[in-house]
C-alpha positions in Angstrom: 21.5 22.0 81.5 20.7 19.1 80.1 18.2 17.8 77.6 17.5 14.4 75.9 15.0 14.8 72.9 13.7 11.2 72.0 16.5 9.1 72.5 16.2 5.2 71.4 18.9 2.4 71.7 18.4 -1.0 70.7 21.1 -3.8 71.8 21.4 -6.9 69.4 18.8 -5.9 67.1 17.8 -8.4 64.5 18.6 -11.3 66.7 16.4 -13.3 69.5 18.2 -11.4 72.1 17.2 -8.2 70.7 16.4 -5.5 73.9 14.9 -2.3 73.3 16.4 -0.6 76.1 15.7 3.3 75.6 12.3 3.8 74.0 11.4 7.3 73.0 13.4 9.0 76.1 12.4 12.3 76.7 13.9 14.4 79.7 14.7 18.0 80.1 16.9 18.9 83.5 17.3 22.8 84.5 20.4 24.0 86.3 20.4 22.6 89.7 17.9 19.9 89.2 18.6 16.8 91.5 17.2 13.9 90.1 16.8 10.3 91.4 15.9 8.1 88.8 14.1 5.1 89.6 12.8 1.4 88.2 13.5 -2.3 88.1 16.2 -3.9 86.5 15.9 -3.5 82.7 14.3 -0.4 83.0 16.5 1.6 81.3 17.8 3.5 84.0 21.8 3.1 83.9 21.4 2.7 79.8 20.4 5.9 79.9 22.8 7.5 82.1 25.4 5.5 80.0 23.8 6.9 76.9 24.6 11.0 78.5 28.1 10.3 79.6 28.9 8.6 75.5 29.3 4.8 77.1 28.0 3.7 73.8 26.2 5.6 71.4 22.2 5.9 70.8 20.4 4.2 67.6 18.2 7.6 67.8 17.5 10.9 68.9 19.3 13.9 70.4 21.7 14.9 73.5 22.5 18.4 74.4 24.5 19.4 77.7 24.5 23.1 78.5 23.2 23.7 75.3 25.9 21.7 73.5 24.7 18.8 70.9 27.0 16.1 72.3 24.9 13.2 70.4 27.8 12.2 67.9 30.8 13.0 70.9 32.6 9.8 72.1 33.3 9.1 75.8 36.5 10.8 75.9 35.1 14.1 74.8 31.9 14.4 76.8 34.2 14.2 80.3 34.7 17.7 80.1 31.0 18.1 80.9 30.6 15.2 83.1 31.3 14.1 86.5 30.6 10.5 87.1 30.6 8.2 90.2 30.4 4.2 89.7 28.7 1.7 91.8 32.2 -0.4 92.3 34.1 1.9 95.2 37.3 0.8 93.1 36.4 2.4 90.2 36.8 6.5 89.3 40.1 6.0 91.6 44.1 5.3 91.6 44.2 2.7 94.3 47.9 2.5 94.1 48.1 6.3 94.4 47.5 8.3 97.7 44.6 10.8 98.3 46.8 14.0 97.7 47.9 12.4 93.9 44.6 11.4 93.1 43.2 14.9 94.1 45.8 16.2 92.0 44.4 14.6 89.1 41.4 15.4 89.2 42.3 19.4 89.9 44.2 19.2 87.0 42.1 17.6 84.0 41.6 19.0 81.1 44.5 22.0 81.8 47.2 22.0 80.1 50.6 20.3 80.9 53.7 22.1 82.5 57.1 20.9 84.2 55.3 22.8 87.3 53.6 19.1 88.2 54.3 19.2 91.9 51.5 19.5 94.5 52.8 22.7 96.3 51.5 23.5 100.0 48.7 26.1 99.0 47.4 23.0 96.9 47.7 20.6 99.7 46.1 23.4 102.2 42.8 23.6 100.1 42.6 19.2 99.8 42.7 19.5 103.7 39.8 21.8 103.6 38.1 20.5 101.1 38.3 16.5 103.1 37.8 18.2 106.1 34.1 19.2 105.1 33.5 15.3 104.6 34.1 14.3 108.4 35.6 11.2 107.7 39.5 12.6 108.8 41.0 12.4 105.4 42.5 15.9 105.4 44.8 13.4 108.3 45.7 11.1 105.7 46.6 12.5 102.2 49.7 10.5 102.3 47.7 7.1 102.5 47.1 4.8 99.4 43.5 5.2 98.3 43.3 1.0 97.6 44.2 1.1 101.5 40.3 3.5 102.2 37.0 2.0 103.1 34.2 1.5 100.6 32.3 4.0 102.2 35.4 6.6 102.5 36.3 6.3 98.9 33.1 6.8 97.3 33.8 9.9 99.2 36.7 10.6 97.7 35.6 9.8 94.2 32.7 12.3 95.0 34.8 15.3 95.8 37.1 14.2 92.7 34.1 14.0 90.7 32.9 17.8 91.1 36.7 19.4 91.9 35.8 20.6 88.3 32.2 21.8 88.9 31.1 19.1 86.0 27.7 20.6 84.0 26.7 17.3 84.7 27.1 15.0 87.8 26.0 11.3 87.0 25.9 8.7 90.5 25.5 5.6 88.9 23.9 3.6 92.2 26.8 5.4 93.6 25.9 3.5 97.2 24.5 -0.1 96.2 27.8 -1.7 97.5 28.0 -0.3 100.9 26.5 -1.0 104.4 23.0 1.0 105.2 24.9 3.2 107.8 27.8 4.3 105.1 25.2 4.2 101.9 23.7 7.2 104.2 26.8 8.8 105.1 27.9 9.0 101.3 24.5 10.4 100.5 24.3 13.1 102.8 27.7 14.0 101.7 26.4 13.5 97.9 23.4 15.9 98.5 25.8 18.3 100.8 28.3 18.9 97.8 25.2 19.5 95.3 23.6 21.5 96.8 26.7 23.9 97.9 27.7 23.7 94.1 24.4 24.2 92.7 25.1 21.3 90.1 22.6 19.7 88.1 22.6 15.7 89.0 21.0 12.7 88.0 21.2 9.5 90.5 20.3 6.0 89.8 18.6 4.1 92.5 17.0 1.0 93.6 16.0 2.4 96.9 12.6 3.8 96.6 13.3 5.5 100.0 16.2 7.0 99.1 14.9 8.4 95.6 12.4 9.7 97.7 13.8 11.7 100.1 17.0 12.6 98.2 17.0 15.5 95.1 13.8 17.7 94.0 12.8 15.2 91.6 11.7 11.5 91.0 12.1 9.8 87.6 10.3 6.3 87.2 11.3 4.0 84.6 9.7 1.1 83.0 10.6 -1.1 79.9 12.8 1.9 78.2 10.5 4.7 79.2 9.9 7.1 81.4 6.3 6.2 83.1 6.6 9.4 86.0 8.4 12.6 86.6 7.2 14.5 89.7 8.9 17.3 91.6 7.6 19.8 94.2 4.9 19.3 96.8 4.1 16.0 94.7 7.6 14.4 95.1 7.6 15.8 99.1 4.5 14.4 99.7 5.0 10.9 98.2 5.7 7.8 100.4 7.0 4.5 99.2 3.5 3.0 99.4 2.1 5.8 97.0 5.2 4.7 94.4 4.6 1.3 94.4 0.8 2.3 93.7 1.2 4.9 91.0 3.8 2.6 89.1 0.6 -0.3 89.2 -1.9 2.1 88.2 0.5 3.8 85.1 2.2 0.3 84.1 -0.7 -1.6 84.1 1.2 -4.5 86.4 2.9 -5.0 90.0 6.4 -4.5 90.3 8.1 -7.9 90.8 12.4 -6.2 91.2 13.6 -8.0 94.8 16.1 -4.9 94.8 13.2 -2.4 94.8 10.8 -4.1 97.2 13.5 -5.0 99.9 14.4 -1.7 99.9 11.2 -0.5 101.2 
């Protein structure tokens, strides 16, 4: 589903701020994969999410969703494959427009435009359901002003908007670093709910080690632009935040020093 053949990207190259940021990326995801993808900051893993969805484009190398070569396609044109959930609750949302508008929008990108713009009731019936299955009593609310939600209950929201669609491609960009422990794990439960019952292929950026962990079928570890471990299985079941922090010393040569990763154990 989707498949990233060498990839390199190189910010302010010729310059004494030059980063290598994607070295030699290599990653291949089947249908339904659920991966978490790991590493401390400047790792490389949000430039590489960035680099799938067409944030900017790579210096290098080769990006196929669902068998598509998307390498040269700008933002714009990629979102036909992609769902994508932001750190910042107030992003990948209308606050100003309620839940039932916002739903609307989503439903209705990338079909073509009629008079017929109206939410009618058999529309509205299958929202309720579809909030309902969150447990947070949206289908109550469709009416309210999504700038007017919780954190937690919006990332929600931008979740179900995300994959109304069934995107080839579902991208959770540290979809839970701004919200309390108790609704981070609410909004992931809800995150591995919806994937799972769609069958979508998803990649998640973390910082938690625990969370990346227990969530998804496999565990992605990045270090300076690479990917440095890739386990699924019995091997990803059977790992413990101890045994990460141990194979990242023994493959990287050096202790990982990222606060983010280490409080999160």
């Amino acid at each position: 589903m989707l498949e990233i053949k060498n990839i390199h990207k190189i910010f302010n190259p010729g310059t004494i701020n030059e980063k290598h940021a994607l070295n030699g990326v290599s990653l291949r995801l089947e249908e339904g994969d659920f991966a978490t993808v790991i590493g401390g900051n400047g790792a490389g893993k949000s430039t590489m999410l960035n680099a799938v969805a067409g944030v900017w484009g790579i210096d290098s190398g080769k990006i196929e969703i669902n068998g598509t070569d998307v390498t040269t396609l700008p933002e714009h044109k990629r979102a036909k494959f992609i769902g994508r959930v932001f750190q910042d609750p107030m992003m990948g949302t209308a606050a100003s427009m309620n839940i039932e508008e916002n739903l609307a929008l989503a439903y209705r990108r990338g079909k073509p435009r009629t008079l017929a713009w109206g939410i009618r009731e058999k529309e509205r019936k299958m929202y309720r359901e579809l909030l309902s299955a969150l447990n947070l009593g949206l289908e109550h609310r469709l009416t309210a002003k999504v700038g007017l939600l919780s954190g937690g209950q919006r990332q929600a929201l931008t979740l179900l908007m995300a994959t109304l669609q069934q995107p080839k491609i579902l991208l959770l960009d540290e979809h839970t670093a701004a919200l309390d422990p108790k609704t981070a794990a609410k909004v992931l439960e809800i995150s591995e709910k919806i994937i799972g019952e769609q069958h979508l292929t998803a990649m998640m950026v973390t910082h938690n080690m625990k969370d990346a962990i227990v969530h998804g079928n496999r565990l992605i570890m990045m270090n300076n632009g690479k990917i440095i471990l890739d386990v699924s299985g019995e091997e990803k079941k059977n790992l413990t935040v101890e045994g990460l922090l141990h194979r990242f010393a023994e493959i990287s040569g050096d202790e990982l020093d990222n606060d983010r990763m280490l409080l999160s154990k």
